[in-house]
N, C-alpha and C positions, 0 to 999 in steps of 0.2 A: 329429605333435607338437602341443602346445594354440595356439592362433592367439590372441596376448593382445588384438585387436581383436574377439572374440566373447565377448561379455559371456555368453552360456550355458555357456562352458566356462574350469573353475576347475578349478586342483590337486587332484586327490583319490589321496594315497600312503598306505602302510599300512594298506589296506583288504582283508579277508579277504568275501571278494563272494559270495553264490551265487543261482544262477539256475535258475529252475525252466523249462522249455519253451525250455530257452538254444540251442537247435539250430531253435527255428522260424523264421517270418516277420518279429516283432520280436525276439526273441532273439538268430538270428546278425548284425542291425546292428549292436544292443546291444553283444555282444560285439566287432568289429570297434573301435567307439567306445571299449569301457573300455580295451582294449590299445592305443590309441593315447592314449588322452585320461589313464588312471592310472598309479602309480609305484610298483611295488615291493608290487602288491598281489596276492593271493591268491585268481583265481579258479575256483570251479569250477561246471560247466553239469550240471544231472541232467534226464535226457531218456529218455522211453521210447523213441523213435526211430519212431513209430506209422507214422508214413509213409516212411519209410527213409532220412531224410534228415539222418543224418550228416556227408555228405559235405562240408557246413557247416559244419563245425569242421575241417576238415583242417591249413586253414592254420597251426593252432595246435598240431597235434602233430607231435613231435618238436624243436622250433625252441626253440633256446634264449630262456632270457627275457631276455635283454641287447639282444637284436633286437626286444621287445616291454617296452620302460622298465623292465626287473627284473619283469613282470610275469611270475606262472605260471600255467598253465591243469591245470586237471584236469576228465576226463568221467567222470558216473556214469551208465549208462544205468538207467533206474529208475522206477519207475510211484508218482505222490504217490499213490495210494492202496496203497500198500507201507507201514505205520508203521514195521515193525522197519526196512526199509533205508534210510528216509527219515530216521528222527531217529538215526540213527548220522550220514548224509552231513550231516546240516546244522549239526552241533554245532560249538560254535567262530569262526562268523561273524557278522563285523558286522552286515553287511546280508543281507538275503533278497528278491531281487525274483520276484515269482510269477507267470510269464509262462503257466504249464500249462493249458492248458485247450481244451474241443473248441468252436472259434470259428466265430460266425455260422450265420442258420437255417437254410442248406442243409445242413450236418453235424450240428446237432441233431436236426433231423425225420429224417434219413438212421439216426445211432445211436440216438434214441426218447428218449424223458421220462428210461427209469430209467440209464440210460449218462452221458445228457446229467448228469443231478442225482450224478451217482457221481463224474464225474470231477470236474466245476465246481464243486459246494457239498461234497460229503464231504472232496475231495479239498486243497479249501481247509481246510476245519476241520482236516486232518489236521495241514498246516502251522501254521497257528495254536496246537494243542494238541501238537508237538512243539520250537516254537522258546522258548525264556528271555526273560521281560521287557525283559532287556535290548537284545534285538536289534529290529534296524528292519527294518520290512515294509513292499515297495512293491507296489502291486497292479495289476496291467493290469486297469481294466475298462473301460465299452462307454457311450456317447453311447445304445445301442440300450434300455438301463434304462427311459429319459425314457418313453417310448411314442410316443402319439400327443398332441400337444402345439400350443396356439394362440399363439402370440406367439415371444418369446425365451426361451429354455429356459435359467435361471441353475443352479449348486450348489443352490437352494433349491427348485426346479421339483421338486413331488412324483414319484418314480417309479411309473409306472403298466407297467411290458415289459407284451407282448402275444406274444411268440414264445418258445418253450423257451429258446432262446439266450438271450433280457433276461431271463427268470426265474432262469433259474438263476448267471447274473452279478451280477444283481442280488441276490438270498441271499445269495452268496459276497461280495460288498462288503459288504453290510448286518455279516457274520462279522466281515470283513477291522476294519471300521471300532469294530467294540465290545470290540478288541483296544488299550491302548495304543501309543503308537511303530508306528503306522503310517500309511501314508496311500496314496489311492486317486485314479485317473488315469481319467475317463471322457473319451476318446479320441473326436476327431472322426475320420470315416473316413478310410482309412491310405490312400495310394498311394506307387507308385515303385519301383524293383530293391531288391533285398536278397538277398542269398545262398541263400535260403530265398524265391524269388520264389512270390506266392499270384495268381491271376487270376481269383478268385473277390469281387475288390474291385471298386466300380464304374469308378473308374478306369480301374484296370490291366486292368478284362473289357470295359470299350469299344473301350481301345487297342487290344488284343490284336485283336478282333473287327475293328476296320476295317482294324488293319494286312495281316491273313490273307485277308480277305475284302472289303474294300472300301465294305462296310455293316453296319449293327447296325439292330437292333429295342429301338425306345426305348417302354419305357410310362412313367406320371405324371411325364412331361417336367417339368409345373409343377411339382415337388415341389423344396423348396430342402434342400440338405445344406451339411455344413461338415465340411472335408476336411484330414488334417496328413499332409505326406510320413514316411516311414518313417524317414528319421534326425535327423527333429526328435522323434519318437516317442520313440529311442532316447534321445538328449539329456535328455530332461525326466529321465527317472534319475538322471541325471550331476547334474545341476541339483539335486533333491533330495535327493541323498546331502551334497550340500557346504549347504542350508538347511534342513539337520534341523530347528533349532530354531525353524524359522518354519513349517516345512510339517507336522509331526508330527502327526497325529490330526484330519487336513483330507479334504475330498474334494475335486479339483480338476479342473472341464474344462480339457483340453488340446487346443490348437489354433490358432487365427488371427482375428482378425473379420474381416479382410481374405479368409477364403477361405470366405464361405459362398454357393456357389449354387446355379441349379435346375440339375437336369440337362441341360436343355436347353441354356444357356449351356456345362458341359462338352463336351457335344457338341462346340458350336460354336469353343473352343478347341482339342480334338481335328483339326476339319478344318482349322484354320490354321496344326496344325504338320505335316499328313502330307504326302508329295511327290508324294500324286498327288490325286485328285478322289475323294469319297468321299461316300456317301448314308448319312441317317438317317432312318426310317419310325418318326415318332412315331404307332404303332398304338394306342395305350390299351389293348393286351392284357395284363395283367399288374395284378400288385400288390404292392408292398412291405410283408410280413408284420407287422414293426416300427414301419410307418406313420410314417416319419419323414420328415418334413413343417416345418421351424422350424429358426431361426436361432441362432444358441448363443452369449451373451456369455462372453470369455473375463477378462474384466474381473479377476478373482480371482488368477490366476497372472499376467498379466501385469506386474499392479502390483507384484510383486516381483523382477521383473525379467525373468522368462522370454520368450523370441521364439523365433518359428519363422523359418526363414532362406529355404525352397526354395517358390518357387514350382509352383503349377499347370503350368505351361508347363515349365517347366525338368524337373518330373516324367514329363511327357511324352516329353519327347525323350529322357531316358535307357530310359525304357520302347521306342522306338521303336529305339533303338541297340543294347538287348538282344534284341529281337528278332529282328533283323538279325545276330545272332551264334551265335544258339542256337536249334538244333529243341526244342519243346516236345511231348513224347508225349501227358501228362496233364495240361493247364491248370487242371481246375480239383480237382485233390486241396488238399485245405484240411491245414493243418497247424496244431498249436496258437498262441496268440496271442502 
């Protein structure tokens, strides 16, 4: 239920929702959050299921909506680059959040330029050129747009990507944004559980790695990042759907000022919550394609009241507790954003 001491979460009832990639990484939080957090509202998730991963939506089938605020759930499995079947599912709702997409450059370079640009940019336009003026569009995109970057990386920081991933994010935003009643989320990097867990974050792929193995391989340790747990990710939605009329036709980094560091300091908070002794070999083998290197002012969304709640630390230990719970076969299958 809504916790009236958390200024990020407001009433949002009578809301007909739909969500695209609503079975991935930030989708099944998302979802999670509106069944607790909305009233009486109407949603539904459309997911190809690329990675078979389903089984993230369970808890919402068959369960009456009285157990979930009068809220309903409905699943479309279904590929955005489907027009006939996509503007039939999507007619009739308020909101449209567009979470579909094949995320970060190890599954880009893995599916290639024309897959990458089919699902990310066409498959945006498709949403775009089947929803009605009237409806609101919220868009997952990526901190990864920026490039390579010297200073504090604001909203106004030219986008330069460098990796198929920020190119074809970056298109599909540039789409998202020249559409009215919408607005667009470039996302410091994600950590922490989710239903839909990814371990191909830096985060969640260092924990993962010292907790299995006791050490990792660190390259451009000096390099600084800025990091949002996964259901503040989710939240920012929630948050947007109830200041439409402040947020509409914005682009907004989403994140923390408080959570930007190098990896090395990650590291070093990784080894102060594990329960045993663990090594880092800062090798300088490696490189991060995206070059992403700078600090990220959130100064923009914050001023209107938006906060992130979950610490670094606290990210971790549920990382470390999930772990401790469940065998993991394939860690690093990526699933959409």
């Amino acid at each position: 239920m809504v916790q009236k001491n958390d200024i990020n979460m407001q009433l949002i009832a009578n809301k007909k929702i739909f969500i695209t990639g609503g079975a991935g990484y930030v989708g099944s939080a998302l979802l999670h959050k509106i069944m607790a957090q909305c009233f009486d509202c109407q949603i539904t998730v459309y997911d190809s299921l690329l990675f078979n991963n389903g089984n993230t939506l369970f808890p919402f089938i068959g369960h009456p909506s009285e157990l979930y605020n009068g809220n309903t759930f409905k699943f479309i499995k279904g590929d955005i680059r489907n027009p006939k079947l996509l503007g039939e599912a999507i007619k009739g709702h308020d909101v449209v959040i567009h979470l579909a997409a094949l995320v970060g450059y190890p599954l880009c370079r893995e599916k290639g330029q024309t897959e990458s640009t089919s699902v990310n940019v066409l498959g945006t336009n498709n949403i775009i050129a089947l929803m009605s003026p009237d409806q609101y569009l919220l868009y997952g995109s990526t901190g990864s747009n920026y490039g390579e970057v010297i200073g504090v990386c604001t909203e106004e920081t030219p986008l330069n990507p460098l990796s198929i991933y920020g190119e074809t994010k970056t298109s599909a935003e540039r789409l998202v944004m020249d559409r009215p009643n919408s607005t667009a989320f470039r996302f410091a990097t994600a950590f922490g559980v989710s239903p839909r867990l990814r371990l191909d974050l830096l985060i969640n792929d260092l924990t993962y790695q010292v907790y299995t193995q006791k050490y990792a391989n660190i390259f451009e340790p000096h390099f600084l990042r800025t990091f949002i747990h996964i259901k503040d990710m989710a939240e920012v939605f929630l948050f947007a759907i109830n200041n439409f009329d402040k947020m509409k036709n914005n682009v907004y980094n989403v994140g923390s000022d408080s959570m930007n560091f190098s990896k090395k300091e990650i590291c070093e908070i990784i080894r102060t919550e594990m329960p045993f002794h663990v090594d880092f070999n800062y090798s300088g083998l490696g490189e991060d394609p995206d070059k992403r290197n700078y600090k990220v002012s959130y100064k923009k969304i914050s001023s209107l009241g938006y906060i992130t709640h979950t610490t670094i630390q606290e990210g971790i230990k549920e990382l470390i507790k999930s772990f401790s719970m469940v065998k993991i076969s394939s860690p690093y299958h990526n699933n959409g954003f």
